[in-house]
Each structure stands twice: as C-alpha cells, then as structure tokens.
BAMARBA-376033 format. One record per residue (C-alpha): residue in one letter; z negated, y, x. Coordinates in steps of 0.25 Angstrom, whole numbers, padded with zeros to 4 digits, always signed. Each point is the difference from the previous one (the first is absolute). Example, Ala and Ser with C-alpha at 12.3 -4.5 7.8 and 13.67 -1.06 7.14 Angstrom:
<vexros>
a-0031-0018+0049/s+0002+0014+0006/
</vexros>
This chain:
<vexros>
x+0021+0043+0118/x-0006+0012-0002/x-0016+0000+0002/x-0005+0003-0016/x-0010+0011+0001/x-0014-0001-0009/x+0003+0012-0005/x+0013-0008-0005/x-0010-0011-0007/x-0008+0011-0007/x+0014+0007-0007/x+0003-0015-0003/x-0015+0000-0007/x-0006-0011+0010/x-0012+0003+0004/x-0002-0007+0012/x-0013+0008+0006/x-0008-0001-0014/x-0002-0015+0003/x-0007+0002+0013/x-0012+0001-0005/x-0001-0009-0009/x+0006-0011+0014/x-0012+0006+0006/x-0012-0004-0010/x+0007-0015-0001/x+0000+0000+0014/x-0016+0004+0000/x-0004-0009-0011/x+0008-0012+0005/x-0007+0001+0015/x-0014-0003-0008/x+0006-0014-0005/x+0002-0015+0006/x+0011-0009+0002/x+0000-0015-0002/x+0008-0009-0010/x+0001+0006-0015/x+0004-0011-0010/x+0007+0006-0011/x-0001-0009-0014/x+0014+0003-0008/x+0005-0008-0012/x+0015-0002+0002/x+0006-0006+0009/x+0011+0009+0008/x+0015+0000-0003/x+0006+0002+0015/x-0002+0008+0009/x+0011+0010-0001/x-0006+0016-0003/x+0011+0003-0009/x-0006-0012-0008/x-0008+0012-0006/x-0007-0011-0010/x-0017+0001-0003/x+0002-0014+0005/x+0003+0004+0015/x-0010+0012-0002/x-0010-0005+0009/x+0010-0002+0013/x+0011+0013-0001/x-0010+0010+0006/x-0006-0010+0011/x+0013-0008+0006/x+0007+0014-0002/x+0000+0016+0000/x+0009+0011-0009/x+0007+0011+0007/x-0010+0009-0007/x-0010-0002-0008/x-0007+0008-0012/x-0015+0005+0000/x-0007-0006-0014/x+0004+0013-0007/x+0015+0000+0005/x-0001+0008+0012/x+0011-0006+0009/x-0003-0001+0016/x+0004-0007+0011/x+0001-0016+0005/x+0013-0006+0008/x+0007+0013-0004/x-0008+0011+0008/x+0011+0013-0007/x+0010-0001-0011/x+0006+0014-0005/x+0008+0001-0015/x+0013+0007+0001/x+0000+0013-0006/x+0011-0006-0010/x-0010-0012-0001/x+0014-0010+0004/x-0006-0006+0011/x-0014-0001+0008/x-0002-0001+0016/x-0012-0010+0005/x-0006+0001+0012/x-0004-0013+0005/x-0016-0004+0007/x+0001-0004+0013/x-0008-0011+0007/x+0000-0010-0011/x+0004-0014+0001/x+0003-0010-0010/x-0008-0014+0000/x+0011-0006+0010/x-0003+0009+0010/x+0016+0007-0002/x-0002+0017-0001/x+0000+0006-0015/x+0012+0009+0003/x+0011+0004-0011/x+0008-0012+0000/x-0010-0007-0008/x-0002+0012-0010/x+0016-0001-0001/x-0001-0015-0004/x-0009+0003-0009/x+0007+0010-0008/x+0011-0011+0000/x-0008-0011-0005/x-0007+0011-0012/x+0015+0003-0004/x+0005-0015-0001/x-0002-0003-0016/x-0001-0014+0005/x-0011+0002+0010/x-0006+0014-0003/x-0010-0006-0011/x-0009+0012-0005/x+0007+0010+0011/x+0012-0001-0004/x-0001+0008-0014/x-0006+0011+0009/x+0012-0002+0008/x+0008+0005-0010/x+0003+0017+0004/x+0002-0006+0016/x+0015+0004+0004/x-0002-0005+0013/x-0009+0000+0013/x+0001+0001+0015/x-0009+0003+0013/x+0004+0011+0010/x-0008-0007+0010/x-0011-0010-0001/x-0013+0010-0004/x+0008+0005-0011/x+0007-0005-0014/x+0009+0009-0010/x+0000-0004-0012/x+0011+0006-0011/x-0002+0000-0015/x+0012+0000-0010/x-0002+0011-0003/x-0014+0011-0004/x-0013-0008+0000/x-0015+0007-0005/x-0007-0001+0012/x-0011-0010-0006/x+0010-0012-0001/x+0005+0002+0015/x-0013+0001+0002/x-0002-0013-0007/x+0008-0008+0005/x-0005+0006+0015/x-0013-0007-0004/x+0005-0012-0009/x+0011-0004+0015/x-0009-0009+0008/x+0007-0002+0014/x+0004-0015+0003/x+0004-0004+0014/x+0016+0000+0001/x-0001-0015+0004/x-0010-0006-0012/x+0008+0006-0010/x+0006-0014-0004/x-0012-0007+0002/x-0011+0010-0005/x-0003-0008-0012/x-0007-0012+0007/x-0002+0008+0015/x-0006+0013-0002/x+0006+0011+0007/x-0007+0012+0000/x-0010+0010+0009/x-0012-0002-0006/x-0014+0000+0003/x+0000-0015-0002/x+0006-0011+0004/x+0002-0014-0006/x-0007-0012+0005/x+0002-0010-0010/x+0004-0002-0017/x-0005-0012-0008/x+0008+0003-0011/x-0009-0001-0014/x-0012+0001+0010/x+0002+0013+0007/x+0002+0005+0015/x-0005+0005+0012/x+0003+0014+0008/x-0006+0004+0014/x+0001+0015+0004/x+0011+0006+0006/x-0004+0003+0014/x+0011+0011+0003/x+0000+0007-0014/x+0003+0013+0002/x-0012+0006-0010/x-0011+0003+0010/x-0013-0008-0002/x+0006-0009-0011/x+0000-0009-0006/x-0017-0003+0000/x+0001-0015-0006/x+0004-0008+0012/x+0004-0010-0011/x+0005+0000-0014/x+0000-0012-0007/x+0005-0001-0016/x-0005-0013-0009/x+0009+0000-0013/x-0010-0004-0012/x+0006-0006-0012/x-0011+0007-0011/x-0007+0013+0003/x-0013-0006-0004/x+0002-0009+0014/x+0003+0013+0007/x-0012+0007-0006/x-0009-0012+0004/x+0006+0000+0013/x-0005+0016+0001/x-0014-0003-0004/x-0003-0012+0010/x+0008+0008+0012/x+0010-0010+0003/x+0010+0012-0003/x-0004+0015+0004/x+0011+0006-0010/x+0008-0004-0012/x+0013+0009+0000/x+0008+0001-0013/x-0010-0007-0012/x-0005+0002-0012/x-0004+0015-0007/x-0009-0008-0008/x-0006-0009+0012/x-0002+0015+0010/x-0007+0005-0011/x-0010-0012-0001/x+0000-0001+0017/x-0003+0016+0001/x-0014-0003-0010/x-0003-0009+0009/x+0000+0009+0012/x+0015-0003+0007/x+0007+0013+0001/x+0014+0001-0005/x+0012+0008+0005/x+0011+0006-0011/x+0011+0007+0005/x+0011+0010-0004/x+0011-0009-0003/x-0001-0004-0014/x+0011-0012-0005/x+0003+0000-0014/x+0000-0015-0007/x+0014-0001-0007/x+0004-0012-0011/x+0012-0002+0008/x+0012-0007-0010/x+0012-0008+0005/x+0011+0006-0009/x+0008-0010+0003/x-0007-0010-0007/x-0001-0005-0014/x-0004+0010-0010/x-0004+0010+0011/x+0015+0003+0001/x-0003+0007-0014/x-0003+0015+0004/x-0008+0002-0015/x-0008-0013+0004/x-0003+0005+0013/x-0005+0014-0006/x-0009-0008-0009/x-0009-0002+0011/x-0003+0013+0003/x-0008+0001-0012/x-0005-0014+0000/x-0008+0000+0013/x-0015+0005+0000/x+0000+0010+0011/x-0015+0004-0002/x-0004-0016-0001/x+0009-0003+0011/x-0009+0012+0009/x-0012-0003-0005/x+0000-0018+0002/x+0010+0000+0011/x-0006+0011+0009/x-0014+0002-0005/x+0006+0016-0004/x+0005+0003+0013/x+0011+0008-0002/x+0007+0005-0012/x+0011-0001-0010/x+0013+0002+0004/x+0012-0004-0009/x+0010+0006+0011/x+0001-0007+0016/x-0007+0014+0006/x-0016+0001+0004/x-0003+0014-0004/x+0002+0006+0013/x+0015-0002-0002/x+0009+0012-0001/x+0006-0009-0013/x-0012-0004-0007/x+0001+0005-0016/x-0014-0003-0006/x+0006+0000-0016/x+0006-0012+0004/x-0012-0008-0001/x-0001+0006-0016/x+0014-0004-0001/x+0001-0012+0003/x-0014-0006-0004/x-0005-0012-0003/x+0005+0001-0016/x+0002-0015-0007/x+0009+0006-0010/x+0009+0007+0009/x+0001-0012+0009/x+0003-0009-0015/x+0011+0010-0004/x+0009-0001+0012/x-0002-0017+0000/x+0005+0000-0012/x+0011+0012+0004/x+0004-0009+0011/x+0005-0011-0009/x-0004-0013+0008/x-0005-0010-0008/x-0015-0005+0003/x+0007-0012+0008/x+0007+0010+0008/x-0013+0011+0003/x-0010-0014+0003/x+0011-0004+0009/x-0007+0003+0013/x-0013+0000+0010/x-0009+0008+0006/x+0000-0002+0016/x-0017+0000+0005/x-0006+0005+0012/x-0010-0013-0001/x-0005+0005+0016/x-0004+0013-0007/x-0011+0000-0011/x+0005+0014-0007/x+0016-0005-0001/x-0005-0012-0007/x-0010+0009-0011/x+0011+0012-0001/x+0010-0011-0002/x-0008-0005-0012/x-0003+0013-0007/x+0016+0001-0001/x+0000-0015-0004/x-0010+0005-0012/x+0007+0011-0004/x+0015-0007+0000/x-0008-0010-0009/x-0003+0011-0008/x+0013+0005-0002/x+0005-0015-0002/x+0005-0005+0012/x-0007-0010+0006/x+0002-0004+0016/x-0006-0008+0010/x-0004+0007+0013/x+0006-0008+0014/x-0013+0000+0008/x+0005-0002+0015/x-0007+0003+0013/x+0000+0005+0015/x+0014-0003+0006/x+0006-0005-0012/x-0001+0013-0009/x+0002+0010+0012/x+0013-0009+0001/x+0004+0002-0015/x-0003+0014-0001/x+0008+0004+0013/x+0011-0009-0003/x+0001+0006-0016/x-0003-0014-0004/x-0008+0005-0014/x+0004+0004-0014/x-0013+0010+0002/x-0011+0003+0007/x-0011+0009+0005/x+0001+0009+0014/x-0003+0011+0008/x+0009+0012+0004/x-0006+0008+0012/x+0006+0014+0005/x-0004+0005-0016/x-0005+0013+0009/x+0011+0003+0008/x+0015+0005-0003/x+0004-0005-0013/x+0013-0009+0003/x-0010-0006+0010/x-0003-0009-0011/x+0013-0007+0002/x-0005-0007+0012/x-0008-0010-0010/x+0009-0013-0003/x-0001+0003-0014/x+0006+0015+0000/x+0009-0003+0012/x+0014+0007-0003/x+0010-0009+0007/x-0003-0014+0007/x-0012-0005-0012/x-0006-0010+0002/x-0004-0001-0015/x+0011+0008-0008/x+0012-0003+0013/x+0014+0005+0002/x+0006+0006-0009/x-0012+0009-0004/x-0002-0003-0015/x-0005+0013-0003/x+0007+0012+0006/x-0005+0010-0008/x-0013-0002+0009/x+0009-0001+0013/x+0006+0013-0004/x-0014+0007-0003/x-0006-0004+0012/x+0012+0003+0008/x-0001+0015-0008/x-0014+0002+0005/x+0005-0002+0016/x+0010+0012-0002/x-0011+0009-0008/x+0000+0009+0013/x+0000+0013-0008/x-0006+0009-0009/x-0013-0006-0006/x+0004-0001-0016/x+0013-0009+0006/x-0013-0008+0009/x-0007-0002-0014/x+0012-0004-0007/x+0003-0011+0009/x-0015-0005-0002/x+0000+0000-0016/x+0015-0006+0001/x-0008-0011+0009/x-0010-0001-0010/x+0008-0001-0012/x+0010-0009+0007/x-0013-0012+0002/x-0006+0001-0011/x+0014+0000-0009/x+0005-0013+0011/x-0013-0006+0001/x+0003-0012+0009/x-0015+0004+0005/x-0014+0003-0007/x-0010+0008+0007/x-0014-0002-0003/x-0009+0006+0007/x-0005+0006+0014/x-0006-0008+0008/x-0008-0001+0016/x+0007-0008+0009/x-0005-0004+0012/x-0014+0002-0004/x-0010-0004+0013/x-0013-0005-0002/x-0007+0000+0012/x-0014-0005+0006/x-0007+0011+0002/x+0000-0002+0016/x+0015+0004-0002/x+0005+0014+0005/x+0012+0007+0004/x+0008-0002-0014/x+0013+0009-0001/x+0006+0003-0014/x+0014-0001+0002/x+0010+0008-0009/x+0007-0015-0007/x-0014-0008+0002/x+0005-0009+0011/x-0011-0006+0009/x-0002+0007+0013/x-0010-0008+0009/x+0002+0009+0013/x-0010+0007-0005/x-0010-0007-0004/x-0013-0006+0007/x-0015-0004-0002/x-0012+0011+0000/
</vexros>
C-alpha cells in the first residue's frame, strides 16, 4: 500500500495535529492523580459482553474491555485509536485504514487486520450484527492488502460523517472470540475481566500491556449493580462506592447540593414510548398516532429528569443534522387531538384497554414517566396496568421485543441521522421488536433515502423532512424528551473524567487527587 500522507488527511478534513494539544494537557493533568481500585455504583445489570451490543445496559464495560478504531473528541472532532490513518476516496466509495502497531488483544495474539476483517463480517451478519449491522448497510464489501491495512468499499457515495461513523461506531474483536464474545470478552482494552457475579456486578484489573501510555490509573475497577438508585446514592455518601455512573438527573442534582461533583457529557439519548406494532390495537396506525398527542413531554422532563434536557417529539437531540423544532408544536401534548384519532381508529374500548405498559421497576424515572402516560390514557378513556419488572428480567423483554410498549433510550440522536437505526426499535431489517418482514417500509425507505443524500444540500434536507414526516405519520415510536446519560457523580477525590462523544464510561482515565 502506498504510505498516506498528512497532507492527504487534511484534504479528507481529519485533522489529526489539532488533537495534540489537547493529548498533551490530558497527559499533564492525568500525571498529578493516583491509582488504586475505583468502585463504580451502576443500576443495571449488563446484557453481554459483545460491543456491537451497543445497549445503555453494557454502557459501563464497551469503552473499558474494548477500543474503537477511532474515536470522536466531545464536540465530534474524530482522531485516532487502533486505526492510526484512514483516507476517503475522493468518490467517497471506499476508505483505506491504517492499522496501530504494538497492540495486543487480552490473549496476548497481535491486533492485526485479520480481527478488524472478522469484525466487519460479524457487523454485516443480520443474525449476529446486533446494533452494527444497520450501519452496515452502505458496506459492498472489505478486504486487507496486508496486515497494517483494511479497504473498506461502500455501495456506492457515502457523506464522509457516516463513514466516519461507522469508523468510530466498529470496535475490533479478536478473530478467534467472535463466536464466544458474548460471555468471553474479546477485545484490547485497558481492562481486563477478573470476575462477574451476575445481578452483583464484576471485577476488572488493569491491563498491564495497554498500548495507551501511562493508562489506565485505577489498578482495579470494580462495578456493584444497586437495585434502586436511592441505595446507590447512600452508597456515595458513606464511601463504600467512589462513583455512581449512569443514575438519576434528579438524584445528581440533589448529590451535586451536597457537594459531590457531577459529570454531563455530549452524547445526549432521547427517551422514545417504543410501540410494538405487531400487537393488539398497536397494529392500528390511527391508534399509534394518538399517542403522540397523549403523552406530556414538558411533565415527562420535568418529573422524570428533574428538567434535564428538553422536548423533543422526533429521535434527534439538537445537535442533529435532522432535528426539526415545529415538531414539538406539532405533535404536543393536545387531549383532544389524541380523542379524535381513538375514535378515528374505530377500536372498541375493549380493543384500545387491550394491553400493558412494560416498567423499568430497577429505574425510579421509568416507573414515574410510565405513570404520567398511565394518567393521561385514563384521561382519554383507556385504562391500563403497568408490567413493573426488574433487573435481568426487563433487560430480557425489552431486547427480546417481549412488550406491547414501553419506555427506552436511543443514543447516536447527535451523529449521522440513519445512525438511529442501530436502536432495536428503529432497526430496518433483523427487528428485534417489529421483525422480518419490516411492517413499515415507508420508514425503511426513508431512511434508506437519507444514506444516498450525497448531493446537493436542498436533496440533504429533503431526505431529513421525508425521515421526519415518515415517523411521526408511522409512529411505531414516541419521542419524549432529551435526556443525560451516563451522568457520573463523583466524590470529590475523583479526577481524570473524560466526556466521551456516546457517554460511555472510560475509567482509563480516571484517578484520585
């Protein structure tokens, strides 16, 4: 292959120097802090360990059992991890990566093509690509012309943000734990994994040959999954935990009165009312659009997330390319509109009550926001029981599509707008809610519209509003609102956090003052 040339990566808009010094005042910062065991508080228990298992639920582990082929700054700026060069074609069919030498999986085998190969293979399985394989989609095919270097070839133009997506979104799994990943993790990271009580939490030790100098700090990470936040919170304020990762708004803003310090970060999710369409009177598409005038956003912000966030009746946080703020006028909370299209859907009350409301009963603002909707559908007539489950047993029925509805977040709401389609709800082919045959290919269509929006920007913005129009008009999901994930709260001997761009946990970085 031919040696790319930085000023190659400047026409193909990476700027690689710019990052230096911000390496540089990390790498200053991080020298003043300690190591030690950092015991991290979280409130779900972890689905598997597979990365392209891209649910809040495995969060905690991606980003510490495992590293991206590059990664994004907190404000989008991509630079480089295990792929040290890439370079878009001018024709933007295809980009060249350039592998980093001198890394070495947990087994102690070389990083080396072969495994970024078998990766891409998995990602393009409908079968075993979970949240990958949406983003799969515009790949024609992949190869390596040695082992420092992979080719990757789209079907045709891609906009240089989704390949730059999917650069970030593929996480490297060694070639030989593809088919085992799930329970045996496989990956580079700065961690490795001791041991997992399931419903109790695990135990990582550092990786002594991670290829990021001076990292990780903490010589041991331990996770404890709490049932309630409340226990996490107490679990903060007597020091048996040094972090909680991922609780409630409302519990951070109570904690940070109290003098903890709390960590946001750039990588909003938006809470979506997903519908099973398959199911009862949800197969009725005037039934579904009721809801987008019977759920409270402004009550759902403001007793779910203690006002964190905002509105959003579309799957985008602001920052998104997509977003469309008259949506949220549109489509508000309006009884009335929401009475008109029951009665335009012609169920019989029978048929509408016909149905329940799948809980979060591990997480205290599922269970509130699940109640406001409650209210509001008893408003409008229809009264439902709420299916309360917890840990395991709901992550289990919301993978598995085991629900008529049900409240969840959607991440990558920032990034490029079919992105959103690596969410089980808004999953184009293999669904694990809606399943094969999609049931609504007006949305396949649309979003399959976006990935070819290559050219001018009025056919860019047409593909957005056609997305747009498309949900809202299908509505097999409810967005609600904005909201922080990953929130930290922190003692205040804690230093070293790094916001990262999805609001994944990186420990590698962080220490005690």
């Amino acid at each position: 292959m031919t040696t790319i040339s930085r000023r190659q990566f400047w026409m193909a808009g990476i700027a690689l120097a710019a990052m230096v010094p911000m390496a540089a005042s990390n790498t200053a910062a991080a020298q003043q802090l300690k190591g030690g065991t950092l015991r991290v508080a979280v409130l779900q228990e972890l689905a598997n360990y597979d990365p392209q298992q891209l649910s809040t639920v495995n969060f905690h582990v991606i980003k510490n059992l495992y590293d991206s082929l590059i990664e994004y700054t907190a404000d989008g700026k991509p630079e480089p991890s295990l792929a040290t060069e890439w370079m878009i074609a001018p024709d933007k069919t295809s980009v060249t990566v350039k592998l980093r030498e001198g890394v070495t999986f947990h087994s102690g085998a070389p990083f080396k093509a072969d495994s970024v190969l078998a990766t891409l293979q998995k990602g393009a399985d409908p079968k075993r690509g979970k949240n990958v394989f949406p983003t799969m989609s515009v790949v024609k095919d992949w190869s390596a012309p040695d082992e420092r270097t992979v080719v990757i070839n789209f079907k045709g133009p891609v906009p240089d943000r989704q390949i730059l997506d999917l650069l970030q979104f593929m996480i490297p799994i060694e070639a030989k734990g593809i088919d085992t990943v799930e329970t045996v993790p496989a990956g580079t990271g700065p961690f490795l994994l001791v041991s997992r009580a399931v419903g109790q939490g695990l135990r990582m030790k550092a990786n002594p040959n991670y290829w990021r100098p001076q990292q990780p700090f903490a010589q041991e990470l331990v996770f404890t999954v709490f049932s309630e936040d409340a226990s996490a919170s107490a679990a903060l304020e007597s020091g048996a935990v040094d972090l909680i990762y991922n609780g409630s708004s409302r519990s951070a803003v109570r904690l940070k009165s109290a003098g903890y310090q709390v960590f946001t970060g750039p990588g909003k999710l938006v809470q979506v009312f997903r519908i099973n369409s398959t199911r009862g009177p949800f197969r009725n598409k005037s039934f579904r659009q009721a809801f987008n005038h019977l759920i409270d956003r402004a009550g759902i912000l403001r007793v779910g997330y203690a006002g964190l966030g905002e509105v959003v009746a579309q799957p985008w946080a602001p920052a998104s390319p997509a977003f469309d703020g008259s949506y949220n006028k549109s489509h508000a909370y309006d009884l009335e509109k929401a009475k008109a299209l029951l009665k335009a859907s012609g169920l019989s009350p029978a048929e509408m009550k016909d149905w329940k409301l799948l809980v979060n009963g591990s997480e205290e603002s599922s269970v509130q926001i699940s109640q406001i909707v409650q209210q509001a559908l008893a408003k409008a007539g229809i009264p439902i029981e709420l299916d309360v489950r917890q840990g395991a047993e709901f992550v289990t029925a919301l993978l598995g599509g085991d629900f008529a509805a049900v409240f969840g977040a959607v991440g990558n709401v920032q990034k490029f707008p079919s992105r959103v389609a690596t969410n089980s709800i808004y999953r184009t082919v293999q669904n694990p809610i809606l399943k094969d045959p999609h049931p609504h290919p007006a949305y396949v269509a649309a979003i399959a519209r976006v990935d070819a929006a290559t050219g001018s920007e009025a056919e860019v913005k047409a593909a957005y509003d056609n997305l747009n129009k498309v949900l809202v008009d299908e509505a097999f999901a409810v967005p609600t609102n904005s909201y922080e994930v990953g929130l930290i709260v922190a003692s205040p001997k804690i230093g070293g956090v790094t916001p990262e761009i999805d609001n994944l946990l990186v420990a590698r970085t962080i220490g005690f003052k």
